[in-house]
SEFIMI-358534 format. One line per field, with one value per atom (N, C-alpha, C): x, y, z; residue in three letters; atom name. Coordinates in Angstrom, 3 decimals. Layout:
<rs>
east: (X	...)
north: (Y	...)
up: (Z	...)
type: (ala	...)
atom: (CA	...)
</rs>
This chain:
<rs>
east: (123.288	122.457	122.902	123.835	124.709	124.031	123.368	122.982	121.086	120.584	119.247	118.797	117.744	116.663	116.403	115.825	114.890	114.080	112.955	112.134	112.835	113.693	114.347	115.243	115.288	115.831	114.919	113.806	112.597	111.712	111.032	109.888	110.760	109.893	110.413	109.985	110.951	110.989	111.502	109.904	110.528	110.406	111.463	111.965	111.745	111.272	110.679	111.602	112.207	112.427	111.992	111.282	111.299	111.418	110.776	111.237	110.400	111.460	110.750	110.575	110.587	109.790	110.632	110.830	111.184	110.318	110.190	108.470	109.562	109.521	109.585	108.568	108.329	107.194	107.244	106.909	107.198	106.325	106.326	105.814	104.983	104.445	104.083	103.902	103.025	102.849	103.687	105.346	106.099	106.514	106.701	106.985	105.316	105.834	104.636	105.010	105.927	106.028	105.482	105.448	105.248	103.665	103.104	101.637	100.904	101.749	100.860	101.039	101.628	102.085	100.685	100.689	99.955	98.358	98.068	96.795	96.367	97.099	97.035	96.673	97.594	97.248	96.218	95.402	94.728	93.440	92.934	91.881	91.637	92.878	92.764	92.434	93.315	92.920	91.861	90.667	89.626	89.734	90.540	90.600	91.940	92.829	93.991	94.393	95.042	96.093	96.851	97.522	99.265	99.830	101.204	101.416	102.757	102.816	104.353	104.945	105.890	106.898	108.195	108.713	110.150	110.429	111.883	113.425	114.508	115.351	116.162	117.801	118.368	118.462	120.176	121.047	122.222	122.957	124.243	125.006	126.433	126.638	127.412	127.065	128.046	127.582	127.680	128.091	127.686	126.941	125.842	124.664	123.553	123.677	122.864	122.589	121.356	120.299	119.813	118.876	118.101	116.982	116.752	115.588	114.174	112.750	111.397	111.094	110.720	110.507	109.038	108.234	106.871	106.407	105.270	104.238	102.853	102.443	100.405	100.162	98.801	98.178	97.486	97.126	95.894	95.579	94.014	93.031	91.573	91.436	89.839	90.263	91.311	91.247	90.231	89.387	88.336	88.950	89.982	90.496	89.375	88.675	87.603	86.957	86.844	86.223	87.961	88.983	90.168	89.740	90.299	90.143	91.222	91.427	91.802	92.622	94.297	94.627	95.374	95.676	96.264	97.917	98.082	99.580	100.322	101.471	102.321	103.392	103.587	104.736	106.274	107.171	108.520	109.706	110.062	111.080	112.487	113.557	115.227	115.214	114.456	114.524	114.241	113.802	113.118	113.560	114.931	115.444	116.209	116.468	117.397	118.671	119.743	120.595	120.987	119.934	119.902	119.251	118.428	118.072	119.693	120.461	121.031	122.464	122.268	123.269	122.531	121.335	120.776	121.033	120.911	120.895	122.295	123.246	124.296	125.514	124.571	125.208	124.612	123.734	122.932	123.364)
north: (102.556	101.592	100.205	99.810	98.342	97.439	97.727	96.122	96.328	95.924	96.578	95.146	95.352	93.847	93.180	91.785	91.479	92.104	93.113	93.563	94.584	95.205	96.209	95.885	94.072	93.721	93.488	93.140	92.815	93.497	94.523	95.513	96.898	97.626	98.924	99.995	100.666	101.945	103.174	104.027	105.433	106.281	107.466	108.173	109.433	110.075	111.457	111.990	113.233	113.997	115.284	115.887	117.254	118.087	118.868	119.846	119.223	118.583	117.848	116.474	116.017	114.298	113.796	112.325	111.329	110.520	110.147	109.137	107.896	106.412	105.356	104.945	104.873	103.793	102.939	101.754	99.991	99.931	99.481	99.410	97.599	97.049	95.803	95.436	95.875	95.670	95.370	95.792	96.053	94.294	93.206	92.160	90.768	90.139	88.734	88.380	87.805	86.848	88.096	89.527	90.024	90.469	90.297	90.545	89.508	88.328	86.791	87.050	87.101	87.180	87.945	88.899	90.279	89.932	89.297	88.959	87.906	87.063	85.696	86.345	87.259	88.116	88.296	89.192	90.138	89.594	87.748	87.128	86.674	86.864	86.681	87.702	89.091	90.423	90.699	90.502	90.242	89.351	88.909	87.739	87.462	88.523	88.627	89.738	89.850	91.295	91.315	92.484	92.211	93.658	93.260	94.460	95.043	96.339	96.478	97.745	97.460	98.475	98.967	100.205	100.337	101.187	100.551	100.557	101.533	101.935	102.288	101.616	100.817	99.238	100.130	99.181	99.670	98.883	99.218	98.783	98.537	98.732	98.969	98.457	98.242	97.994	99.229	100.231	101.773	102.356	101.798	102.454	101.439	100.556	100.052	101.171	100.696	100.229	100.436	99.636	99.915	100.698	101.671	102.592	102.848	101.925	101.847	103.531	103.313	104.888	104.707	104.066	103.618	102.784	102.194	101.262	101.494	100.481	100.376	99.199	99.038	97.369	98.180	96.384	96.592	95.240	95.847	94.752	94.153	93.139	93.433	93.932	94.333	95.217	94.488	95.428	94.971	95.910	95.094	95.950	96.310	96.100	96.456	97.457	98.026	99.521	100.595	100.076	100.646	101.815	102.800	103.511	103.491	103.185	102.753	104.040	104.058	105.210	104.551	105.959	106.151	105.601	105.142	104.942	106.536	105.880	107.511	107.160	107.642	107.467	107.585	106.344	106.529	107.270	108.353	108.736	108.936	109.264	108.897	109.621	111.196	111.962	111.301	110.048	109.478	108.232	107.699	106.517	106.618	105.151	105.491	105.929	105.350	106.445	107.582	108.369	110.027	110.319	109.660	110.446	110.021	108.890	108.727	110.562	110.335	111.752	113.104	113.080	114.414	114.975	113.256	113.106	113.486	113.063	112.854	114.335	114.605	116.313	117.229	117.049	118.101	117.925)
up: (99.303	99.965	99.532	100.541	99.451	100.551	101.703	102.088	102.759	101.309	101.366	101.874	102.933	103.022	102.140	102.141	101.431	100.497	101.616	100.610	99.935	100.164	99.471	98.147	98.018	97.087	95.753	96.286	95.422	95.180	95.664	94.972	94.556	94.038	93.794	95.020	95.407	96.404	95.670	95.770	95.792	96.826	96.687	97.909	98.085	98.948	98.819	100.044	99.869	100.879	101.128	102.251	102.162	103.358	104.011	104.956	106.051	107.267	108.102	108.208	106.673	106.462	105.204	105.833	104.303	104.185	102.901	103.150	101.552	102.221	101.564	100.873	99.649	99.191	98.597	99.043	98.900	97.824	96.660	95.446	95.679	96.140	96.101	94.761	94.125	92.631	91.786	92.000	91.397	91.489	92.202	92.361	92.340	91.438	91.184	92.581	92.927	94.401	95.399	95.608	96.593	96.375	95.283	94.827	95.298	95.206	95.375	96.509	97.589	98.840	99.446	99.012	99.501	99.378	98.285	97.857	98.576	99.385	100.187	101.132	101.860	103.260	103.236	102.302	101.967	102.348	102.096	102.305	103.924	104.546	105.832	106.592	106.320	107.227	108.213	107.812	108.488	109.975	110.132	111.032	112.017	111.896	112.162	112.601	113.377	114.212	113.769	112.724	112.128	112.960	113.815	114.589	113.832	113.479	112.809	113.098	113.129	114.028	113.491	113.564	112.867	113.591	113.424	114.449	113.714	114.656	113.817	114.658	113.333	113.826	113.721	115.183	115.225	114.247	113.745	112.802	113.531	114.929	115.628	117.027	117.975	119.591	119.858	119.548	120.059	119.909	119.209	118.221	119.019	120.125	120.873	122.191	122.456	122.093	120.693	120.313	119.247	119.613	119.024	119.181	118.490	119.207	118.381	117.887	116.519	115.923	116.100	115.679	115.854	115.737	116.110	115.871	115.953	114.814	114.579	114.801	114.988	114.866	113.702	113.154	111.796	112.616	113.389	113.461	113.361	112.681	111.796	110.676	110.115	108.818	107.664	107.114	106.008	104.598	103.646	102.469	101.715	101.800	101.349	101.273	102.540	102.817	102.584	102.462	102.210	100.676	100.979	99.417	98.717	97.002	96.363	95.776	95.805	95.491	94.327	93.600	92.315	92.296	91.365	91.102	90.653	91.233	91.455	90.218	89.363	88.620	88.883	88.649	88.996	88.242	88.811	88.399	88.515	88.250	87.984	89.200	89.587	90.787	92.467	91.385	93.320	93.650	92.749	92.636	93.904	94.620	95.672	95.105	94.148	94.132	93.958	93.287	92.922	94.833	95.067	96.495	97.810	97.680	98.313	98.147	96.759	96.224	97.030	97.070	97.188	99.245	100.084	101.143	101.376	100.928	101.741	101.178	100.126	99.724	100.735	101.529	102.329	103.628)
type: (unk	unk	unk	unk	unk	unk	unk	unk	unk	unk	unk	unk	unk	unk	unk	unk	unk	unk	unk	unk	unk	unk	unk	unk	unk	unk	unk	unk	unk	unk	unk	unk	unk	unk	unk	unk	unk	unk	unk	unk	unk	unk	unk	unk	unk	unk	unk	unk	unk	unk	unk	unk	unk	unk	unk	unk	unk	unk	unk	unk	unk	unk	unk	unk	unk	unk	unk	unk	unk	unk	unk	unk	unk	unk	unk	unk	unk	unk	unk	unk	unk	unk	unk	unk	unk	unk	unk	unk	unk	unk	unk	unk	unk	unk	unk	unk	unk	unk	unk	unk	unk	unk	unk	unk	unk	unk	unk	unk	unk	unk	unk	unk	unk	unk	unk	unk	unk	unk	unk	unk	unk	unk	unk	unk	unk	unk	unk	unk	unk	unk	unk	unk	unk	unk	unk	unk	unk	unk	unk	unk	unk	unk	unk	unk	unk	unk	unk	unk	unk	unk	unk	unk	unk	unk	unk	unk	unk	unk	unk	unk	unk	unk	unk	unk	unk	unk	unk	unk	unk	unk	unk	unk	unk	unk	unk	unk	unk	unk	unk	unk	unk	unk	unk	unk	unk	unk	unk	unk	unk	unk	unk	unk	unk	unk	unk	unk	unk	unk	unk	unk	unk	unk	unk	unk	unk	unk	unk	unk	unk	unk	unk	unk	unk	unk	unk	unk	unk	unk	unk	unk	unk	unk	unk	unk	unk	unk	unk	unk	unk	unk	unk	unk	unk	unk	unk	unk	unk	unk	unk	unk	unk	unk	unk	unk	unk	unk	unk	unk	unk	unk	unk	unk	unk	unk	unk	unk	unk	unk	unk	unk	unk	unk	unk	unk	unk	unk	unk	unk	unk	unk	unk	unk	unk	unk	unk	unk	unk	unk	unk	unk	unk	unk	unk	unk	unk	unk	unk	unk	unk	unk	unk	unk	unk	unk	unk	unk	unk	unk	unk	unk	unk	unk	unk	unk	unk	unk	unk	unk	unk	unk	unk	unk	unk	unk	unk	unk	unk	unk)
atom: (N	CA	C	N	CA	C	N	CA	C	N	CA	C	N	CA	C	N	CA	C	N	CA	C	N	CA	C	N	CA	C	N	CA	C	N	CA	C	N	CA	C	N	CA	C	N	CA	C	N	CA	C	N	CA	C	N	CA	C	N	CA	C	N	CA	C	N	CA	C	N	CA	C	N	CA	C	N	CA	C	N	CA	C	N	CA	C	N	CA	C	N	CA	C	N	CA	C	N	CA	C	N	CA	C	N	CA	C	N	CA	C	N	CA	C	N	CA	C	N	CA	C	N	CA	C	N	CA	C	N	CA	C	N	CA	C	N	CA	C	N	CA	C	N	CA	C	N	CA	C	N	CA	C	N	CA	C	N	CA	C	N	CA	C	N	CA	C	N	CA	C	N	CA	C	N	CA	C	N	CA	C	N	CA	C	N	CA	C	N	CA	C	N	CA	C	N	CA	C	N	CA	C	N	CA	C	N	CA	C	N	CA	C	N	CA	C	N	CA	C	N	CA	C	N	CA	C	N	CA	C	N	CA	C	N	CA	C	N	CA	C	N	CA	C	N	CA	C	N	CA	C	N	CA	C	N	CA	C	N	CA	C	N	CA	C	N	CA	C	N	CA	C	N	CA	C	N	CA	C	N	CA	C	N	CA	C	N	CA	C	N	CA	C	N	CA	C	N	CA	C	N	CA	C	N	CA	C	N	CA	C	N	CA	C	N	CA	C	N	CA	C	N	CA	C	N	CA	C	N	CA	C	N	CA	C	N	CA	C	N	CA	C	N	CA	C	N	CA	C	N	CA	C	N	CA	C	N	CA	C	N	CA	C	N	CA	C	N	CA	C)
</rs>
């Protein structure tokens, strides 16, 4: 993974694969600038439509079109009534480069 986004440069991501599903998880916590960021949002939500969507983005003109994988709105969101989940512990097994090894051996 040599040309990670932004956010992929700055929080922590761990990587799950299994039968059927890969699941990313964006660590916000893991970054002060992306906590402050988040906590700023966070007072507005209430009052705002945030629409977000993921692509699976060509790297190539042969790999065009780009193709929407999905999209949600969050609107009205009240973090508030949100339930508060547990921190997941990070391990060497769920680092992107041990998962990039595990992906590209399979």
């Amino acid at each position: 993974m040599k040309n990670l986004p932004l956010l992929g440069k700055k929080i922590t991501h761990r990587y799950h694969k299994g039968d059927g599903y890969f699941e990313v998880v964006c660590d916000i916590q893991s970054s002060k600038i992306a906590k402050g960021i988040l906590m700023m949002v966070m007072r507005y939500c209430k009052s705002v439509t945030i629409d977000l969507c993921f692509l699976f983005e060509a790297q190539t003109t042969d790999e065009l079109p780009e193709r929407l994988l999905g999209g949600l709105r969050f609107h009205n969101l009240d973090p508030d009534l949100c339930p508060k989940l547990a921190a997941v512990p990070t391990t060497a097994a769920t680092s992107p480069a041990s998962l990039e090894r595990k992906v590209s051996s399979t």
